[in-house]
C-alpha positions in Angstrom: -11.4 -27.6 5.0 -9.6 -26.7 8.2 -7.6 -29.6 9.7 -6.0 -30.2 12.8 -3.5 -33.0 12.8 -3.2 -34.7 16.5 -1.5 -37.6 17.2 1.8 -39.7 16.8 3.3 -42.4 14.5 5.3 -42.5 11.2 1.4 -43.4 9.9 0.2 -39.5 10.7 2.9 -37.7 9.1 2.4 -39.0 6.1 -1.2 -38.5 6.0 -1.0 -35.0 7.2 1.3 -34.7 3.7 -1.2 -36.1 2.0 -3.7 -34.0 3.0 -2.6 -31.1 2.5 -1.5 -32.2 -1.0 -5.2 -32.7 -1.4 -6.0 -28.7 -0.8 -6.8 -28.8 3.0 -5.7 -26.3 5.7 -3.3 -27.5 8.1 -3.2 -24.6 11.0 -1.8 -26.6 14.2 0.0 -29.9 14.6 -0.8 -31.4 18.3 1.4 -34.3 19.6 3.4 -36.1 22.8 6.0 -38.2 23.3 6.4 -41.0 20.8 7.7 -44.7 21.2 10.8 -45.6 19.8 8.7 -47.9 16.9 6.3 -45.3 15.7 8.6 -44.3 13.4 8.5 -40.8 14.0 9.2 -39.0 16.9 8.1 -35.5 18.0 10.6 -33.5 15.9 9.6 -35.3 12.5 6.2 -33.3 13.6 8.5 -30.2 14.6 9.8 -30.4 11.0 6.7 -31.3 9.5 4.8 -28.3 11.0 7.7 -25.7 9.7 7.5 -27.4 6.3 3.6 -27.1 6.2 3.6 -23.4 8.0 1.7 -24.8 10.6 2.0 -24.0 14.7 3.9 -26.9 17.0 2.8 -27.9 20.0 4.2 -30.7 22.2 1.7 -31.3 25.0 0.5 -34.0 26.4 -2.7 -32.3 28.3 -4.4 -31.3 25.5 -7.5 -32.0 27.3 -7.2 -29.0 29.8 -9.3 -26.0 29.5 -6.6 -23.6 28.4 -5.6 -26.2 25.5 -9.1 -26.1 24.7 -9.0 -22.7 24.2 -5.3 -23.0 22.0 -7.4 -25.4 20.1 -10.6 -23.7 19.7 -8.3 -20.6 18.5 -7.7 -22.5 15.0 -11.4 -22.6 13.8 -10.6 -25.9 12.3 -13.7 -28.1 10.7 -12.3 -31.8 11.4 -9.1 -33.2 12.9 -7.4 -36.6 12.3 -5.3 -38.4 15.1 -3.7 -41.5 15.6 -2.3 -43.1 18.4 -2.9 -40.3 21.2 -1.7 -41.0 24.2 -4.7 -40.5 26.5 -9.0 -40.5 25.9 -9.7 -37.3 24.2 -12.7 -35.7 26.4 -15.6 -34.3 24.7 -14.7 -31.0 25.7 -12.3 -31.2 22.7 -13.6 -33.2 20.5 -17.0 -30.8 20.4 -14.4 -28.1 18.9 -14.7 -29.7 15.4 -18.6 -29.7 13.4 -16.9 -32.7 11.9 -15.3 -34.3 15.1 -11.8 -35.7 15.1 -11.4 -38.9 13.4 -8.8 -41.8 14.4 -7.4 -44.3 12.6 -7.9 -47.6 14.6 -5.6 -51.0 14.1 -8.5 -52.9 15.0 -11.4 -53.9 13.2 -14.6 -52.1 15.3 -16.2 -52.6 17.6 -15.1 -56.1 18.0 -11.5 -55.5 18.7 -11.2 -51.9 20.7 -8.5 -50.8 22.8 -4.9 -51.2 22.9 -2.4 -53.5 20.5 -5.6 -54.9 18.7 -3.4 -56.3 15.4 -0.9 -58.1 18.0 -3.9 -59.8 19.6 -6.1 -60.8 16.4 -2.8 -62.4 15.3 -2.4 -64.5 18.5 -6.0 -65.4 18.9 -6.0 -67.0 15.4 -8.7 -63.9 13.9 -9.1 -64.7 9.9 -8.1 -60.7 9.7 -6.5 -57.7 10.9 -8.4 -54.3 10.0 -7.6 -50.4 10.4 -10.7 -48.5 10.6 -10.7 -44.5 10.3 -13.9 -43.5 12.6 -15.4 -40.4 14.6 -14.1 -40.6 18.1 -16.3 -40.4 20.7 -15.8 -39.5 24.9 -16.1 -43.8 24.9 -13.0 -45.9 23.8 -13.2 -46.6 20.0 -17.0 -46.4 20.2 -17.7 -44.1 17.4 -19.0 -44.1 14.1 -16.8 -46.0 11.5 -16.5 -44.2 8.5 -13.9 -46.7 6.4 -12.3 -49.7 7.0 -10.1 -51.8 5.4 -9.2 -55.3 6.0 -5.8 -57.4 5.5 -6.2 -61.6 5.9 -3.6 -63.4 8.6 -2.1 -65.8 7.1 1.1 -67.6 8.2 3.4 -65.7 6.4 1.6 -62.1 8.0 3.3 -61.2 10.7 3.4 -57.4 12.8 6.3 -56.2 10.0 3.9 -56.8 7.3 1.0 -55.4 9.9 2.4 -52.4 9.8 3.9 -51.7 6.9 0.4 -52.3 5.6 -1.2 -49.7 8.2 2.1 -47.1 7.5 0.1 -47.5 3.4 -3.5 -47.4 4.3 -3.8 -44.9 7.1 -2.7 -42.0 5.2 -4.9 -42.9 2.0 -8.1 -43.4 4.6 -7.7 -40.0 6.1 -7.3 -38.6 2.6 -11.0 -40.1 1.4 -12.6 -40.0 4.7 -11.7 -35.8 5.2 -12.4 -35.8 0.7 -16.2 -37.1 2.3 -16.7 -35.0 4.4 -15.8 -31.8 2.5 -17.9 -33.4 -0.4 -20.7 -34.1 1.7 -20.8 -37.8 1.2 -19.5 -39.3 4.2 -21.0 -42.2 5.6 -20.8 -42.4 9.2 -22.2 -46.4 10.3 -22.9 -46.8 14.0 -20.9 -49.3 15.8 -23.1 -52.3 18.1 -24.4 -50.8 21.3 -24.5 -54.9 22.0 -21.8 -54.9 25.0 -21.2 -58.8 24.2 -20.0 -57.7 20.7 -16.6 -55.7 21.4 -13.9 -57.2 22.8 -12.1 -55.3 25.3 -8.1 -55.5 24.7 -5.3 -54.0 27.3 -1.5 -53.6 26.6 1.4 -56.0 26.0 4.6 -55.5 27.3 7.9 -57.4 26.0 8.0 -60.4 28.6 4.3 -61.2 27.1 6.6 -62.4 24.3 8.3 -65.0 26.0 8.0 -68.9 25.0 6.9 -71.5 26.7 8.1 -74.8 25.1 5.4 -77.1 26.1 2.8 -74.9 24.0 1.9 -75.9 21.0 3.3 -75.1 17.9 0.7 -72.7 16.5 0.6 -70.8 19.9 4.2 -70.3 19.9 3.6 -69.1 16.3 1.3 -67.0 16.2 3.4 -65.2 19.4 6.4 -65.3 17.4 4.4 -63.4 14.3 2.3 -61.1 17.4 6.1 -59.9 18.4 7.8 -59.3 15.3 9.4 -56.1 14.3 8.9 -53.3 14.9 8.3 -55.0 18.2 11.0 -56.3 20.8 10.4 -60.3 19.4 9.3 -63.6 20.8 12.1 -64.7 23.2 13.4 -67.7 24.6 17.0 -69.1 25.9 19.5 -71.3 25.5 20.3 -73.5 28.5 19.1 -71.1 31.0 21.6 -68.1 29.8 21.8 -66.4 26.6 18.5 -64.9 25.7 17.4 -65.6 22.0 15.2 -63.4 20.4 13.0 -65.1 17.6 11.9 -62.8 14.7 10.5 -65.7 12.0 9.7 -69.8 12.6 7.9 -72.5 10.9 6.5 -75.4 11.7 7.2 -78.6 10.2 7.1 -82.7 10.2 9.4 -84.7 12.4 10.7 -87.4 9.7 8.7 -90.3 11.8 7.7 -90.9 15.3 10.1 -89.5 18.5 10.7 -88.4 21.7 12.0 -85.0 22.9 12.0 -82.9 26.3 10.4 -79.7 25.0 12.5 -77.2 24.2 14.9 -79.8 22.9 17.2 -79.7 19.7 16.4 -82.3 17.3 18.1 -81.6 14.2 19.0 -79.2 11.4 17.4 -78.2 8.1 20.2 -76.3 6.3 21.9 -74.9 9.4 18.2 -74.3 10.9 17.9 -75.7 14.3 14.6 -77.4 15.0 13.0 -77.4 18.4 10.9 -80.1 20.7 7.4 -78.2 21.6 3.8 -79.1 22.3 5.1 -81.8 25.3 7.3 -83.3 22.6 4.6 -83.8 20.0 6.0 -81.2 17.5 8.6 -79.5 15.8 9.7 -76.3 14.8 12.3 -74.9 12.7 14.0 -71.8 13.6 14.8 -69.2 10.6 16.0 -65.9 12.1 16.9 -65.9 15.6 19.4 -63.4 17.3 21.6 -63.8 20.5 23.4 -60.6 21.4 26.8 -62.4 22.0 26.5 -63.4 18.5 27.0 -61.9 15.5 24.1 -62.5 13.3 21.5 -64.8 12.4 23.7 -68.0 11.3 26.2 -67.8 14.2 23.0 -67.6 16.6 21.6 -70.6 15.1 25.3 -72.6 14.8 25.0 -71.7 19.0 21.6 -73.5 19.1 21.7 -76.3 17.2 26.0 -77.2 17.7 24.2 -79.9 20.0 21.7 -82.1 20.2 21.6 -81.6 24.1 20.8 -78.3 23.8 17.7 -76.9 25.4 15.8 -73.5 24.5 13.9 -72.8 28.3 11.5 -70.7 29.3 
């Protein structure tokens, strides 16, 4: 099979590798501007393409008509993409008898749109999923073709999110393009029920930022929903220094208390732990950063050196 690789992210790369490694054609490699946490910008896909033999092109409006065209050019039978940067309109997607499969952090059709992992983890969902699936002109309404799920627990946060994607992704393009050349693909229809997907927009950084009179889950959860490769949950110390909170855990005041939330209470092993939840519970702070400090245990000596010390929103 002739495939076109379109698309950003570390995730894409590799599967492009792997599918060529597999015996498939790789004519053209298609992608745009990165972010900084895809872990590959767009001369990984510059290198990649001279290390394949493939053409490079670095083009955002891939749906115009003379990018059709470029496309069409190729004669390729499928594409896989991840993480392009606008709706790919039918015009292009018709170019392929196979269509252009996408591998989706979200687990279809209930979670469709943009940052789905971040926002299963902070509305509690039992599960993140990745699902590789046959776009169509409608957001993440086309057929799935494989999915694969990974349970939230507390210790699950967006590092383990997407180291887990960065290993699945490239293995699911592998057996869903294998299908498809075999003949053996299944293709199952997402819900046309509009009350079944769930709609989900963007997040930007100050989404991330703590409010100590939430409970401890909800700060939780936002803490695991920021995590790295993301910019972190964030917070700060009496109105000034900004601390950035990359892991927390929640755990039991020794007996009844009071505390303004937000409040230092005491220290586990050099851990400060913080009033929340209008005073009813306690967290304990495990890797926190402040800029002006130099690393984890001087940031936390900062927070917890008094027991007047406040963490504000």
């Amino acid at each position: 099979m002739r495939v076109a690789i379109i698309g950003r992210t570390k995730a894409l790369l590799d599967a492009a590798r792997l599918v060529r490694a597999a015996g498939h054609e790789i004519p053209v490699i298609w992608t745009c501007s990165a972010e900084a946490f895809y872990g590959a910008n767009e001369d990984a896909f510059k290198n990649l393409a001279v290390e394949l033999g493939a053409d490079f092109i670095n083009d955002v409006a891939i749906n115009s008509e003379a990018n059709a065209r470029r496309l069409a050019a190729y004669g390729c039978d499928i594409a896989i993409s991840v993480n392009w940067l606008t709706v790919i309109g039918r015009s292009v997607l018709d170019l392929f008898p196979h269509g252009v499969l996408n591998a989706h952090a979200g687990d279809l059709p209930r979670y469709r749109g943009n940052a789905c992992a971040n926002w299963a983890i902070l509305m509690g969902e039992p599960h993140v999923a990745v699902c590789i699936h046959q776009m169509a002109p409608e957001l993440d309404a086309g057929p799935v073709i494989v999915k694969q799920l990974l349970p939230l627990t507390d210790e699950v946060d967006m590092t383990v999110v997407c180291d887990w994607l960065d290993r699945q992704i490239p293995l699911m393009f592998v057996e869903a393009v294998q299908g498809f050349a075999a003949g053996t693909a299944t293709l199952l229809a997402q819900s046309a029920d509009v009350e079944v997907a769930l709609r989900t927009y963007p997040r930007r950084p100050e989404d991330s930022r703590i409010d100590w009179n939430w409970a401890p889950e909800r700060i939780l959860r936002t803490v695991r929903a920021s995590a790295r490769p993301y910019s972190g949950a964030y917070t700060y110390l009496e109105g000034a220094q900004k601390v950035t909170i990359w892991r927390a855990v929640e755990v039991q005041h020794p007996g009844p208390f009071m505390a303004v939330p937000g409040q230092v209470c005491y220290r586990i092993d050099g851990d400060p732990v913080i009033a929340c939840g209008s005073g009813t519970g306690v967290i304990r702070l495990i890797d926190v950063e402040i800029s002006e400090a130099p690393g984890n245990a001087e940031a936390k000596r900062l927070i917890g050196r008094s027991l007047r010390n406040r963490l504000t929103f």
